[in-house]
C-alpha positions as CSV (number, residue, x, y, z in Angstrom):
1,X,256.5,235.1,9.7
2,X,255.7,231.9,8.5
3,X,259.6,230.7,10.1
4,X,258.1,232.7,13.4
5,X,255.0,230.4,13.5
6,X,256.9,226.9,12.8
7,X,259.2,227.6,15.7
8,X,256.4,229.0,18.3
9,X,254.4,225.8,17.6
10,X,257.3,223.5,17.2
11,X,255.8,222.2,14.0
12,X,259.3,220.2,12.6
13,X,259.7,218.8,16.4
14,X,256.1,217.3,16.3
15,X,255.9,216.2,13.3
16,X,259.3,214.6,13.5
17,X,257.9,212.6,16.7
18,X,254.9,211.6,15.1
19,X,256.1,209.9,12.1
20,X,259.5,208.0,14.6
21,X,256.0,206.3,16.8
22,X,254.9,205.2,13.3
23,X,251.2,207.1,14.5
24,X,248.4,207.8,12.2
25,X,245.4,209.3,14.0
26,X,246.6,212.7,16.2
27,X,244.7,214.6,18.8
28,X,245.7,218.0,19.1
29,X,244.6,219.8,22.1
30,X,244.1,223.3,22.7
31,X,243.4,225.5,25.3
32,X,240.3,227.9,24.6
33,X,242.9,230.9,23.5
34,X,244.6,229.2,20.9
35,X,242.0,227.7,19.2
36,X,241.9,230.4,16.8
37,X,245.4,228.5,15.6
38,X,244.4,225.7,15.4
39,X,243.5,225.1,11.9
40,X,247.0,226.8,10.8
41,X,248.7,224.5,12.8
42,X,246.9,221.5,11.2
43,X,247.6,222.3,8.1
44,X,251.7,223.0,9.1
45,X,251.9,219.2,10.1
46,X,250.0,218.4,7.4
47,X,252.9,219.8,4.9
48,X,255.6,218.4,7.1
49,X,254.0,215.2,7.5
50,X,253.5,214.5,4.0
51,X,257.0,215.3,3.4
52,X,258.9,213.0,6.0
53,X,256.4,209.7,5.0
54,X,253.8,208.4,2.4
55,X,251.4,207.4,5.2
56,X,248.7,209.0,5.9
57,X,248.2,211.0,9.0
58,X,245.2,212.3,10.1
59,X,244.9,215.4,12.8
60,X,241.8,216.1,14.9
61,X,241.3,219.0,16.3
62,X,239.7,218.9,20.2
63,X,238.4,222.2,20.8
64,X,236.2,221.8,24.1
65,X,238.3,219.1,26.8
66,X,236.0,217.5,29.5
67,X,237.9,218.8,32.0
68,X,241.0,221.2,33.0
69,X,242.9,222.2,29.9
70,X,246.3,221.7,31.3
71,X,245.5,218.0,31.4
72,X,245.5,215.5,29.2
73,X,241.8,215.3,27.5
74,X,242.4,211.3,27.2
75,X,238.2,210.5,27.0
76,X,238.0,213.0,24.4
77,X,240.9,211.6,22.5
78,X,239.1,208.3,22.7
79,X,236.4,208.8,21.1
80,X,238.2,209.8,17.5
81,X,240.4,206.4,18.3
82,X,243.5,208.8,18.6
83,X,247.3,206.9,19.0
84,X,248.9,210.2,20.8
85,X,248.0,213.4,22.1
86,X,249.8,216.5,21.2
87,X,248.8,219.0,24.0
88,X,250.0,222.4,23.4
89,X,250.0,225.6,25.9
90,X,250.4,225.4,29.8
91,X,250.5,222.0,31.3
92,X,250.7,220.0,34.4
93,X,252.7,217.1,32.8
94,X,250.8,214.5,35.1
95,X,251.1,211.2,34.0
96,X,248.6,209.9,32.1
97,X,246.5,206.4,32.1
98,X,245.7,204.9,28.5
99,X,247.3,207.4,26.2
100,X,250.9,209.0,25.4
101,X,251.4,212.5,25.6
102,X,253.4,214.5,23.0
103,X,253.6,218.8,25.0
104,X,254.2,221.9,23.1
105,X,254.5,224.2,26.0
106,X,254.8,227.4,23.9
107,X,257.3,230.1,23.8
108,X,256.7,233.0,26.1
109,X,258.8,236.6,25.4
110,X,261.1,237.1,28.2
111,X,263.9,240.8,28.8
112,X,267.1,238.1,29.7
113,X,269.4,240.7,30.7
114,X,266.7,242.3,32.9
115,X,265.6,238.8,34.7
116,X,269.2,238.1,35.3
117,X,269.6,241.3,36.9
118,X,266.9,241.1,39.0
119,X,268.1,237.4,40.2
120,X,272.3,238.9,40.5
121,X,270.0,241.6,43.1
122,X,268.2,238.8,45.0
123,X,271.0,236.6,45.2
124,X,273.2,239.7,46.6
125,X,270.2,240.8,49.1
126,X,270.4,236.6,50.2
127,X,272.7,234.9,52.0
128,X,270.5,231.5,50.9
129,X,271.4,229.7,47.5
130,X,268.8,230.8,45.2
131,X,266.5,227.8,43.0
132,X,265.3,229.1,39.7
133,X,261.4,227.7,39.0
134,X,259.6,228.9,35.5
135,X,256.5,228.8,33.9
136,X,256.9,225.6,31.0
137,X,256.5,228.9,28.5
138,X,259.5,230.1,29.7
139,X,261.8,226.8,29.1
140,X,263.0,227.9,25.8
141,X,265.0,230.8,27.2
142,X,266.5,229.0,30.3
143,X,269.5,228.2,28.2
144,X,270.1,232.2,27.7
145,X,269.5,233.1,31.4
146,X,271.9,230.2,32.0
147,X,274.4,231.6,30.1
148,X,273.9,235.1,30.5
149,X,274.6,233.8,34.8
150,X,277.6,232.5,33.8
151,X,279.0,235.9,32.3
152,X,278.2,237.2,35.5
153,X,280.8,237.8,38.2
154,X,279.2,239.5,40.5
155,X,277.5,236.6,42.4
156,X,279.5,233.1,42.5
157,X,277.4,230.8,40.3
158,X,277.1,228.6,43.0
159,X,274.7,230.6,44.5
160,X,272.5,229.3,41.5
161,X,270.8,226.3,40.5
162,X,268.0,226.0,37.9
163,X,265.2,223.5,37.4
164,X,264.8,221.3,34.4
165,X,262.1,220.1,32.2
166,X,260.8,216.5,34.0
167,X,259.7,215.4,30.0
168,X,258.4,216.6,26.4
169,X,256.5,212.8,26.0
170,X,255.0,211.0,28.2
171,X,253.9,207.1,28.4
172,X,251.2,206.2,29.9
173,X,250.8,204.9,32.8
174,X,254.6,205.9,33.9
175,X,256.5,208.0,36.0
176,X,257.5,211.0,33.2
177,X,260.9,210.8,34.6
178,X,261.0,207.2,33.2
179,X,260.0,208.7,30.0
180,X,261.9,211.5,29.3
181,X,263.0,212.3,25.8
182,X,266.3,214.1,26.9
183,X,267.6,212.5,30.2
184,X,270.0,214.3,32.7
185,X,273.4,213.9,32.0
186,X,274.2,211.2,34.7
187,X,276.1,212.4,37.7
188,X,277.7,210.8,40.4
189,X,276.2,212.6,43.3
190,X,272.9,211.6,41.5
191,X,272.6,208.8,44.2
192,X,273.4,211.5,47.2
193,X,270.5,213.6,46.6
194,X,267.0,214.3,47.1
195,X,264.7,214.8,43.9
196,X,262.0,217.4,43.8
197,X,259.1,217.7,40.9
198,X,256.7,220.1,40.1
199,X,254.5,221.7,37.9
200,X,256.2,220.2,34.9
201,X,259.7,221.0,36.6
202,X,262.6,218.3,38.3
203,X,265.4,219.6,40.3
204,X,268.3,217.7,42.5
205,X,269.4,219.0,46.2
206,X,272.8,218.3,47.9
207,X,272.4,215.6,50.5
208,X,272.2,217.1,53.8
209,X,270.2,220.4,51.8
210,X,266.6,221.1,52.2
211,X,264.5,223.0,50.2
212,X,263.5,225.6,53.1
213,X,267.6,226.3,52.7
214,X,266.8,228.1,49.4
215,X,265.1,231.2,48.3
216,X,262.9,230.2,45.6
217,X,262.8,232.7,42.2
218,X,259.9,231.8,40.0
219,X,259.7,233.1,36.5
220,X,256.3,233.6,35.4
221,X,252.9,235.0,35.8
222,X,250.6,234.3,39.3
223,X,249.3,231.7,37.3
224,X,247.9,228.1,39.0
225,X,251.4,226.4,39.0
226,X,253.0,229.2,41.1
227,X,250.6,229.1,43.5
228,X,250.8,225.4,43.3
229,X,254.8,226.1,43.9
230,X,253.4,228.6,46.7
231,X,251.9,226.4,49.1
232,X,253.4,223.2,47.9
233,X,256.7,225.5,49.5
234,X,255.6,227.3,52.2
235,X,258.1,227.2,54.2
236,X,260.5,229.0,52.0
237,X,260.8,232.3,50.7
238,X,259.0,233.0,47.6
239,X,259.9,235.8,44.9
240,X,258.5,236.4,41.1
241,X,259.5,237.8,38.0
242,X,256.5,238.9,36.3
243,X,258.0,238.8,33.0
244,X,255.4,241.0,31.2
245,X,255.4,243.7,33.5
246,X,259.5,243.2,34.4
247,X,258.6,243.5,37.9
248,X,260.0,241.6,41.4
249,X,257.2,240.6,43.6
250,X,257.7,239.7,47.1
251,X,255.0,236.4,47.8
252,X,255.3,236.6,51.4
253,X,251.1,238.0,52.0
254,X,250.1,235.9,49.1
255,X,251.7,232.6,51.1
256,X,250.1,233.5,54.0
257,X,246.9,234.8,52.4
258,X,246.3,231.4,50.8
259,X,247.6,229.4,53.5
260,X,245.0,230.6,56.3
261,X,242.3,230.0,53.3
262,X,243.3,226.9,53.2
263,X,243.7,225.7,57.1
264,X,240.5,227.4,57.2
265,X,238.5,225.2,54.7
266,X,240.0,221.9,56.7
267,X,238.4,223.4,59.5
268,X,235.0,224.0,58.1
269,X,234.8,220.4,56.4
270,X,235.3,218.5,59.7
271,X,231.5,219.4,60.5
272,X,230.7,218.1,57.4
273,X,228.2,215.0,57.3
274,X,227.7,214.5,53.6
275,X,230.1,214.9,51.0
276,X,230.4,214.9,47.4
277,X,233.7,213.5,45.7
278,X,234.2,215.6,42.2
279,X,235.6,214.0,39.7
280,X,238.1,216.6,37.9
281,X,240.2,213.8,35.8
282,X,239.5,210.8,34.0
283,X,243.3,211.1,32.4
284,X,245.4,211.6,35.3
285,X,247.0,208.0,36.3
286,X,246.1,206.9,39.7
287,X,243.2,209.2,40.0
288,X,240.6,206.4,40.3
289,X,242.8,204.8,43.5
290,X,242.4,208.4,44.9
291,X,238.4,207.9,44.5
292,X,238.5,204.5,46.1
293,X,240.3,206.2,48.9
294,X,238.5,209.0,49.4
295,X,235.2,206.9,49.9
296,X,237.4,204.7,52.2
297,X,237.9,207.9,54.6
298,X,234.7,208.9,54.2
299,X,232.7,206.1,55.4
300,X,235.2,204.9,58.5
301,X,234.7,208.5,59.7
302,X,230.8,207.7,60.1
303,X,230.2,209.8,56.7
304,X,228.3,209.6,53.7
305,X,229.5,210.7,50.4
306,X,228.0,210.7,46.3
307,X,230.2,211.0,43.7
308,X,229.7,213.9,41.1
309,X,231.4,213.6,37.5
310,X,230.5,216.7,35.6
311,X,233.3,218.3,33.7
312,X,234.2,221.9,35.3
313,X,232.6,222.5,38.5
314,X,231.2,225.9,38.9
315,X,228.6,227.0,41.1
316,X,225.5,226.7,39.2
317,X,226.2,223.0,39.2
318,X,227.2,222.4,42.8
319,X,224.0,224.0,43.8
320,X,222.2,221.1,42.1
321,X,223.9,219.4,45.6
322,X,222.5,221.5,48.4
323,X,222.6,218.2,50.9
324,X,226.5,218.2,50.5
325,X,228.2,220.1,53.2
326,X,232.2,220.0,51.5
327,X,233.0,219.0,47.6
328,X,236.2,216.6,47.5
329,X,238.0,217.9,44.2
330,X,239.7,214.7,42.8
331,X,242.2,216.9,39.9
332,X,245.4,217.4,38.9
333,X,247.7,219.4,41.3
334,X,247.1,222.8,39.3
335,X,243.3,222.5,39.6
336,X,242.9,221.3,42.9
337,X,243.3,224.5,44.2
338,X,239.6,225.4,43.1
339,X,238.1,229.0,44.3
340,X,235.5,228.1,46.5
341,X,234.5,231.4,47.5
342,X,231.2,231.8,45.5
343,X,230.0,228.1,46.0
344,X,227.2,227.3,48.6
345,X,229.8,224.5,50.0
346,X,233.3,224.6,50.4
347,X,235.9,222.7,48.1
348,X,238.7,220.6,49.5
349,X,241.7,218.8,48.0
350,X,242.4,214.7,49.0
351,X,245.1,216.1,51.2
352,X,242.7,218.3,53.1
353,X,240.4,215.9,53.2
354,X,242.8,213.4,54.9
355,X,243.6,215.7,57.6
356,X,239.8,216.8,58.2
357,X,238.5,213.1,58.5
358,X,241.2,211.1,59.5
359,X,241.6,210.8,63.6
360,X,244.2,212.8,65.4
361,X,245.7,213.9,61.6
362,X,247.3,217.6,62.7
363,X,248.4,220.0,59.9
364,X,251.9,220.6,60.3
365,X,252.5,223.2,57.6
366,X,253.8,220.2,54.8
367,X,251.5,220.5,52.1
368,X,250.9,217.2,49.8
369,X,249.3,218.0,45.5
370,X,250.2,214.8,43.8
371,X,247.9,211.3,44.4
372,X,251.2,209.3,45.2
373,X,252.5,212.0,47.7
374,X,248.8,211.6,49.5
375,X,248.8,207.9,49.3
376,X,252.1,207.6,51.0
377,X,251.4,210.1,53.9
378,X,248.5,208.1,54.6
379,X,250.5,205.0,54.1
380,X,253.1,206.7,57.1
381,X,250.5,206.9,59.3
382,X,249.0,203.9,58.8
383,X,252.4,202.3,59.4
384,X,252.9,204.7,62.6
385,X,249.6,203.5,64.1
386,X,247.7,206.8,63.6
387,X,245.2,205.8,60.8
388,X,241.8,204.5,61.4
389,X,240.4,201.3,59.7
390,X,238.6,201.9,57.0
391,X,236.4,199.5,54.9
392,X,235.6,199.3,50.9
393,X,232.3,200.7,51.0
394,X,231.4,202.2,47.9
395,X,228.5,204.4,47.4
396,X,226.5,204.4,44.4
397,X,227.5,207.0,42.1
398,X,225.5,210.6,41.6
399,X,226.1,211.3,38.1
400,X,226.0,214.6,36.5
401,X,226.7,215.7,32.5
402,X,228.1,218.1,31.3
403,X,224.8,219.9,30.7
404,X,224.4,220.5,34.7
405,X,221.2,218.7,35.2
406,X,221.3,215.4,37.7
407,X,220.7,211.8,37.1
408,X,221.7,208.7,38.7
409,X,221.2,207.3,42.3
410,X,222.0,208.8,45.8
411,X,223.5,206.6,48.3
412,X,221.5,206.0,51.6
């Protein structure tokens, strides 16, 4: 048992990393629904630690993060003067700003024989290639769905590719690819292909290939990073193994179902005269050039705007804002995607917000999650002729704690 719980929470692994960066004050974050390990785990890195070095090293536990839980909880890491966070449970792997990131994605039970099956049955029902995407909790048994697809001679194992890791450790301030513990073996048609990351994955396409060419087979729950995967790819067709339930499910009414939400949201916010920018990171790198940005757009489309800091946005705090007609959600692509449906307001991405403020901007079905990806669109169209001018106005900001109650100044 005590073997079981090591390898689930990669105790030899971490504490292994923490003593080679020469690190003496750990954060360890946990979502809300392993906390109850929390203290077990401590006290497992404690042992190992104390084995591999005479230095002290000492662990604090975070046990309530500012904001999302698959992000990096850099302010609270701060304030105990940690060197490195180890983040453990689902993750969005986004880069981070001031601190590195050590990830202990967890290890998920999976039937291999029955996934493979199911994806030998898709693949025969196909005549399109067929991309394998998982769930990070699922990485650790890639290796035996890989090899139990190579037993397989049913389908050619071309048909096949599968996605890998983009990192376990991340630098701040990086690209993770840049800081990837275990690189790709190099490859010669490296240079001929396009690269794709998401949701914690990276994957290579043949040049000439596009990603609409493949059916896309996620392994997982309906969690936020398939629907991230969802409308990120809309344009391709979508099934899921539910590995708890070993069960196929066909996305094609949840694409379109959170699609038409979507375009419809865009719709609603161009009436929009006031609008509040959420702040959903403070960890995420480039999120405070998406900020500047989005008060940019704002005010050269005759707008006002506050901005709102104030941990996890629910309704009860939004409605502290009746004068704001849309909420800008500045997060990390697997929060972005807020449910809006209860909240006197609607709540928007940057992406959506580009194409609801931003002249003659048309939705073309592409679909943009990451900062950078935004930036550059708008960057496109600015080098096409088809953005507006904007100016560096910047409101003051509209402050909100944690608590829910207001303070701070409106901007007139």
């Amino acid at each position: 048992m005590e073997l079981e719980f090591e390898s689930m929470y990669e105790i030899n692994r971490t504490a292994e990393f923490i003593i080679s960066k020469s690190f003496s004050r750990i954060a360890l974050q946990f979502p809300d629904e392993l906390l109850k390990e929390s203290t077990k785990v401590v006290s497992a890195l404690k042992s190992k630690t104390r084995l591999l070095t005479d230095r002290e090293v000492r662990f604090f536990v975070m046990a309530d993060t500012t904001y999302g839980s698959c992000c990096i909880d850099e302010v609270g890491a701060l304030h105990i003067d940690a060197d490195c966070v180890v983040h453990y449970g689902q993750t969005c792997l986004s880069p981070t700003s001031v601190l590195p990131a050590f990830f202990v994605f967890g290890k998920a039970s999976i039937n291999v024989s029955s996934c493979v099956k199911h994806l030998i049955d898709s693949a025969s029902q196909s005549d399109k290639p067929i991309m394998i995407l998982y769930g990070l909790e699922y990485a650790h048994m890639i290796p035996h769905i890989r090899e139990e697809l190579g037993l397989s001679k049913t389908v050619p194992q071309l048909k096949f590719s599968v996605a890998n890791v983009l990192c376990s450790f991340i630098s701040p301030s990086k690209d993770p690819r840049e800081s990837m513990e275990h690189p790709r073996p190099y490859s010669d048609s490296l240079s001929s292909s396009r690269n794709y990351s998401l949701g914690g994955l990276t994957w290579d396409l043949p040049e000439g290939s596009k990603i609409e060419d493949y059916l896309l087979f996620w392994i997982g729950s309906d969690s936020s990073a398939f629907a991230n995967v969802v409308l990120t790819f809309n344009g391709c067709d979508i099934v899921r193994y539910d590995a708890e339930e070993d069960s196929l499910v066909t996305e094609f009414y949840q694409q379109r179902r959170i699609l038409q939400r979507r375009y419809y949201l865009v719709e609603k916010a161009k009436d929009a005269n006031i609008i509040g920018i959420l702040v959903g990171t403070l960890g995420v790198a480039g999120y405070l050039h998406m900020i500047h940005h989005m008060q940019a757009l704002i005010s050269a489309a005759g707008k006002k705007s506050y901005i709102l800091a104030m941990g996890r946005p629910n309704p009860a705090k939004l409605a502290n804002f009746p004068e704001c007609d849309v909420f800008i959600y500045i997060s990390c692509a697997q929060t972005a995607l807020l449910d809006s449906k209860e909240f006197m307001s609607p709540v928007i991405t940057p992406f959506e917000a580009n194409l609801a403020f931003s002249r003659r901007s048309e939705w073309t079905g592409a679909y943009l999650m990451q900062f950078q990806d935004v930036i550059n669109s708008v960057k496109l169209r600015a080098y096409r002729g088809l953005e507006i001018n904007s100016d560096n106005t910047s409101p003051e900001p509209y402050i909100v704690g944690r608590s829910g109650k207001a303070s701070g100044y409106k901007h007139e």
